[in-house]
C-alpha positions in Angstrom: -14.9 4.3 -11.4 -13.8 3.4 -8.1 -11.8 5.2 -6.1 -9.9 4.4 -2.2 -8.4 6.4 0.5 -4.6 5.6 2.3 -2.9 6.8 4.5 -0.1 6.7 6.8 -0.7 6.4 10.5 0.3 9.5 11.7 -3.1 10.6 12.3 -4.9 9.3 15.8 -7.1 6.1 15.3 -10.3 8.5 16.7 -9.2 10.8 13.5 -9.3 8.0 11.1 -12.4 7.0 12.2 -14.0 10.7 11.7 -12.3 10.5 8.2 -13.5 6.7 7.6 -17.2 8.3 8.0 -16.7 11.1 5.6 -15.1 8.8 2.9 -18.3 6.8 3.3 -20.7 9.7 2.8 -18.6 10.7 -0.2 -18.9 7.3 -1.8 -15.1 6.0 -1.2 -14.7 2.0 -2.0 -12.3 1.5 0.6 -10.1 3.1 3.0 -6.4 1.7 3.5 -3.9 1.7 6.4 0.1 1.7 6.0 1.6 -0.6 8.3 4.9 1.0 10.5 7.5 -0.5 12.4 7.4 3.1 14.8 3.9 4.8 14.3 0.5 3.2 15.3 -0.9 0.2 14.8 -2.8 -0.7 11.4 -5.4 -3.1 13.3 -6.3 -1.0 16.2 -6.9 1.6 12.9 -8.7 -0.5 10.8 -11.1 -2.0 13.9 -11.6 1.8 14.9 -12.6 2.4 11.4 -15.2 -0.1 11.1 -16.4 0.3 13.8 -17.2 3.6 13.4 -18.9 3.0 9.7 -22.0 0.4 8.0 -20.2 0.2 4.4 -16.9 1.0 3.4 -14.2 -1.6 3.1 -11.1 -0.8 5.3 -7.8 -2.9 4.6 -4.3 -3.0 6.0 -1.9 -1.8 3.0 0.0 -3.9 4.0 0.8 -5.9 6.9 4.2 -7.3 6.7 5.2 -11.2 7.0 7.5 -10.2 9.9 6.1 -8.8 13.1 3.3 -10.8 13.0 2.8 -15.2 12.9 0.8 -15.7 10.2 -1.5 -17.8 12.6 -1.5 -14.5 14.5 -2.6 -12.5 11.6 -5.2 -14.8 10.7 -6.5 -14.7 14.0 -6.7 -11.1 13.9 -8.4 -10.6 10.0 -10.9 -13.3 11.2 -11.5 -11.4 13.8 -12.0 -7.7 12.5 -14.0 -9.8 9.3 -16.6 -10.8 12.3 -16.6 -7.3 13.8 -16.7 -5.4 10.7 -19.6 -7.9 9.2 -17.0 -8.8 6.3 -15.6 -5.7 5.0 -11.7 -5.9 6.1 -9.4 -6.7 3.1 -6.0 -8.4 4.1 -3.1 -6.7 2.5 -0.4 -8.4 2.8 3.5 -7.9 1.7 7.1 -8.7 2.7 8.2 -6.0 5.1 10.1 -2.3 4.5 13.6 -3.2 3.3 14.7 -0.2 5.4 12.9 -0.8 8.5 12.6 -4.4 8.8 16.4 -4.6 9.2 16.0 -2.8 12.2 14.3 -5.5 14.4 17.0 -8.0 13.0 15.7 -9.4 9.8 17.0 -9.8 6.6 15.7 -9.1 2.8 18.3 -9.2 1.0 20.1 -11.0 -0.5 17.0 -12.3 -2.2 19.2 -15.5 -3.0 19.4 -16.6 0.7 16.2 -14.8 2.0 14.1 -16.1 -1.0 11.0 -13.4 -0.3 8.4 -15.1 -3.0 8.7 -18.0 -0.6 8.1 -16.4 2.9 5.2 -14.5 1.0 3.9 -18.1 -0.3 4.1 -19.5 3.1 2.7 -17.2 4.8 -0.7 -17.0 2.6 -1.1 -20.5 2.5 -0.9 -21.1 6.6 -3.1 -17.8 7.1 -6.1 -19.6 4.2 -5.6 -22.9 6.1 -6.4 -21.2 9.4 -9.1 -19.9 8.2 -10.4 -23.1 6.4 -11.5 -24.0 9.5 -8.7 -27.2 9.4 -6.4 -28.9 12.0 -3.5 -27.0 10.5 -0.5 -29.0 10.0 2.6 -27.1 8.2 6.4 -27.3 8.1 7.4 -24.8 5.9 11.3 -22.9 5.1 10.0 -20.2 7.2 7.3 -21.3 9.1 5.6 -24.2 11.2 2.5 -24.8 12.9 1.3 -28.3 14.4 -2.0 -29.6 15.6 -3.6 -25.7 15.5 -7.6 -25.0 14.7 -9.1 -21.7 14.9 -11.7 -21.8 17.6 -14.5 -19.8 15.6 -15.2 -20.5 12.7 -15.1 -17.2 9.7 -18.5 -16.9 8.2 -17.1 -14.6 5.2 -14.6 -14.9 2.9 -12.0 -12.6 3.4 -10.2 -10.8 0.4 -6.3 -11.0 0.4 -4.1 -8.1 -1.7 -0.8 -8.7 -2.1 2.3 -6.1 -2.1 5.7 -6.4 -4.3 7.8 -4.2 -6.5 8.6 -7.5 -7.7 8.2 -8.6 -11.0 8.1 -12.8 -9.9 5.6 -11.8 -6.7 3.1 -9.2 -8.8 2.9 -12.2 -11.1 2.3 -14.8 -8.5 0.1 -12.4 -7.0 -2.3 -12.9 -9.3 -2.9 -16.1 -9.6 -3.4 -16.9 -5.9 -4.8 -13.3 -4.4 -8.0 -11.1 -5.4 -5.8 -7.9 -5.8 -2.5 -6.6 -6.4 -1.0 -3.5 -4.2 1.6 -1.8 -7.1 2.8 1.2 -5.4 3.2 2.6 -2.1 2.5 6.0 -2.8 5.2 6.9 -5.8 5.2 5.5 -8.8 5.3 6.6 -12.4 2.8 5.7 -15.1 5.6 4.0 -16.6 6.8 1.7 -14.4 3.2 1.4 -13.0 2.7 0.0 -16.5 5.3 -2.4 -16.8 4.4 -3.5 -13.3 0.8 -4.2 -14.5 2.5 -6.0 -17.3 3.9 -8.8 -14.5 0.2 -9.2 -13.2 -1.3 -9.8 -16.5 1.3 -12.7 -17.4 0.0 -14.4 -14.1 -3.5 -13.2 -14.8 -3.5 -15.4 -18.4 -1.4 -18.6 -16.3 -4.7 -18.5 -14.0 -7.4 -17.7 -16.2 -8.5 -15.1 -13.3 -8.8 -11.5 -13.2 -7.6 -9.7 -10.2 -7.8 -6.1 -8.7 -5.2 -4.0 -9.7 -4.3 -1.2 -6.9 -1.9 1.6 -6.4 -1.4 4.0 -4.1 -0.8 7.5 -5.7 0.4 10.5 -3.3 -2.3 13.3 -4.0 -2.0 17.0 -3.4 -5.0 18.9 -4.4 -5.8 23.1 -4.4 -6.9 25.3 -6.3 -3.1 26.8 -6.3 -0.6 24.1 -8.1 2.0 25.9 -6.7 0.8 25.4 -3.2 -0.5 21.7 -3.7 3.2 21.0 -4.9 4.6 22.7 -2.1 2.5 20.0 0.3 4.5 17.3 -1.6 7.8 18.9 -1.1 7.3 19.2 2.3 6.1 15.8 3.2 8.6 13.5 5.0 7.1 10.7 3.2 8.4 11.7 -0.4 11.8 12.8 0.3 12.3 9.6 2.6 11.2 7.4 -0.5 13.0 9.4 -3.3 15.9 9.0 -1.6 15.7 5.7 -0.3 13.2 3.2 -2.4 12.4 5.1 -5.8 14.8 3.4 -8.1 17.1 6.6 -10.4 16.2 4.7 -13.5 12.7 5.0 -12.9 12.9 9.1 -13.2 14.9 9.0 -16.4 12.3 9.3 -18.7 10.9 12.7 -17.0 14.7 14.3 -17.1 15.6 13.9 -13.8 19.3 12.0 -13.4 21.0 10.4 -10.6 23.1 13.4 -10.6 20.5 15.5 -10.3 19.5 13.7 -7.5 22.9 13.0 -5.7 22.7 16.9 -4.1 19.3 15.9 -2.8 20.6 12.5 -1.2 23.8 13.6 0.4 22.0 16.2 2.6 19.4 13.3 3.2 22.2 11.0 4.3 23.5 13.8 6.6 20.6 14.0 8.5 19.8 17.7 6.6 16.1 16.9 5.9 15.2 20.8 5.3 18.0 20.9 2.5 16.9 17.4 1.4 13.6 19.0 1.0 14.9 21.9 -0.9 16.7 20.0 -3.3 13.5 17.8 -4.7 13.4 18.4 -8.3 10.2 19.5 -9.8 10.4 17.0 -12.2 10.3 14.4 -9.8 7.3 15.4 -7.7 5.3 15.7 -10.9 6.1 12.0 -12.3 6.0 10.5 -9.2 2.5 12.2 -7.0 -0.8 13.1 -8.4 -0.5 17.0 -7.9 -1.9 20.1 -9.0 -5.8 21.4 -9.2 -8.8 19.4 -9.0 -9.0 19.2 -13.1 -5.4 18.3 -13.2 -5.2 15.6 -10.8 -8.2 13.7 -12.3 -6.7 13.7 -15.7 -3.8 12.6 -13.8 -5.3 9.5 -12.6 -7.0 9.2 -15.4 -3.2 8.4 -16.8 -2.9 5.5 -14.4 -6.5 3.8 -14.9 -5.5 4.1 -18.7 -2.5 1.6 -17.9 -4.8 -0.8 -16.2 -5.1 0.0 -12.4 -8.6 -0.8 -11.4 -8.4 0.5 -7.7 -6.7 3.9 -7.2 -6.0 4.4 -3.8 -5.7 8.1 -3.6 -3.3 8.8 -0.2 -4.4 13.0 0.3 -1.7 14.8 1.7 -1.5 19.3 2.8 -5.6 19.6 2.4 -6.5 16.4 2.7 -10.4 16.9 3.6 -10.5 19.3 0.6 -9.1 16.6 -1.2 -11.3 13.8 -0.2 -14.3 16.2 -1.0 -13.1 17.4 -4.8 -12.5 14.4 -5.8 -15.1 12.2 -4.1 -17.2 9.6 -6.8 -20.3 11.2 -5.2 
C-alpha cells in the first residue's frame, strides 16, 4: 500500500524539508503542499523539498487556476521537474471559494463562472507549453500568442486534478493521471460517491487514474488526546463550518442544528467557543483519529472505497505520526 504526506504551510520551508527527509527514510510515496492565498508559498516548499531529498515525489495539492497564468505555472513545474530530476507532481484545482473572492474573483455562480472550463483551459495551455510548441490559444478565460518555452522538459510531468465536483472528478479522469478527492475532511461516504464520478470517466477513457484524498490524521497512544489535536486545529473548525456540506454529517447523527451553535460563534469571530462546540461525532466521520491500530483500520475504510493514494495530513504529534504509521 502506498501511503503520502500533506500538509498546510504553516510550517517553515527549512522544516518541510527536514520532514521531506524523514518521510523518505520511512518509505513515504509522496509528500504534498496546500496552496494559500496568506501563508507561504507551495513552490518555494516543494523546490526546498526536493532539494533536500534523492526519491520522494513532492506535489503541489493544489495550485489554483487563479494567482498564477497557466504559462506561468508551466514555466515553474518545468522548472522544479528539471531541478527535482522528475519527481514534482502538478496538482492542480480551481481556487478556495472562500479565499479566492478575496483578491476579486468569482466562483460562483457556476452558470456565469463555468469552473469545468477555466479548469480545461488551463490544462490544455500548461501541456501545450510543455509540448515544446509555438503555443497559439484563445480561450473564454485565457490567451496566449506566438509563446515557446525556451528549454525543453525532458520528463513527463504527472498532473492531479482537485474538485468536489461531480462533472470535474469525472473529467478528471479522463485527461489527468490522478484525482485529488478531499482536502483533508471527508467521509467514507461521500468519498465513495465521489469515487463513483471518477470511475464513470475512468470507463468513457478506457484509463485508470490515481485516486487521492487527503485525510486529517491525529495519532497517540491516548484517543482522547489525539482527538483533542483535531478539536483544536484551526483547520477543521474553519472547514466544518465553512466547506463541509450538513448533509454530508447526517448519516453519523450529527444535524445542522447540532451544528448551528458551533457556527454562530464561528461567525462571531469566537473561535475558542467554535472549538468547543465541535461535536464528537463529527471529528470521528470526518479525520482519521485515534491510536495507531485505530487509525489504520480507519484508512483501511477509505482504500476499501477505492482511494489508491492516501495522503495522510498528521496534525498534534505529527513526527510520531509519520513514524507509526510509516510503510517501512
Amino acid at each position: 500500500m502506498k501511503l503520502a504526506l500533506g500538509f498546510n504551510p504553516v510550517m517553515s520551508a527549512r522544516e518541510m524539508a527536514g520532514l521531506a527527509v524523514k518521510a523518505e527514510a520511512l518509505g513515504y510515496d509522496s509528500m504534498w503542499m496546500h496552496e494559500s492565498l496568506f501563508q507561504r508559498d507551495v513552490v518555494t516548499y516543494i523546490a526546498a523539498m526536493t532539494s533536500a531529498t534523492k526519491t520522494i515525489r513532492v506535489g503541489s495539492g493544489i495550485m489554483n487556476t487563479f494567482t498564477r497564468h497557466p504559462v506561468a505555472a508551466a514555466s515553474t513545474f518545468a522548472t522544479l521537474s528539471e531541478l527535482s530530476g522528475g519527481r514534482v507532481i502538478f496538482g492542480l484545482g480551481l481556487g478556495s471559494f472562500p479565499t479566492i473572492p478575496l483578491i476579486g474573483q468569482q466562483i460562483f455562480p457556476v452558470e456565469k463562472t463555468r469552473p469545468l472550463r477555466r479548469m480545461k483551459e488551463y490544462l490544455e495551455v500548461v501541456r501545450r507549453v510543455w509540448s515544446g510548441e509555438k503555443v497559439e490559444y484563445e480561450g473564454e478565460f485565457f490567451k496566449v500568442h506566438n509563446l515557446t518555452l525556451g528549454f525543453k522538459v525532458e520528463r513527463q510531468i504527472p498532473v492531479f486534478l482537485a474538485s468536489m465536483s461531480p462533472k470535474t472528478q469525472s473529467y478528471a479522469a479522463t485527461v489527468a493521471d490522478g484525482v485529488i478527492l478531499s482536502p483533508a475532511l471527508s467521509t467514507v461516504k461521500v468519498t465513495k460517491a465521489m469515487i463513483g464520478n471518477v470511475v464513470s470517466g475512468e470507463a468513457r477513457s478506457g484509463r485508470k487514474v490515481e485516486r487521492a484524498s487527503y485525510m486529517m490524521t491525529s495519532v497517540d497512544p491516548d484517543p482522547a488526546k489525539a482527538k483533542e489535536a483535531v478539536r483544536n486545529y484551526y483547520f477543521f473548525v474553519y472547514q466544518l463550518s465553512d466547506v463541509v456540506k450538513p448533509e454530508a454529517l447526517l448519516p453519523y447523527g450529527v444535524t445542522e442544528v447540532r451544528l448551528a451553535p458551533m457556527k454562530e460563534a464561528w461567525k462571531r469571530g469566537d473561535v475558542a467557543e467554535a472549538k468547543r462546540l465541535i461535536p464528537d461525532e463529527a471529528i470521528d466521520a470526518l479525520a482519521v483519529v485515534g491510536d495507531e491500530d485505530h487509525v489504520r483500520d480507519r484508512v483501511k475504510e477509505y482504500l476499501d472505497v477505492g482511494v489508491t493514494l492516501p495522503i495522510l495530513m498528521p496534525i498534534g504529534n505529527v513526527e510520531y505520526a509519520m513514524s507509526t504509521l510509516a510503510p517501512r
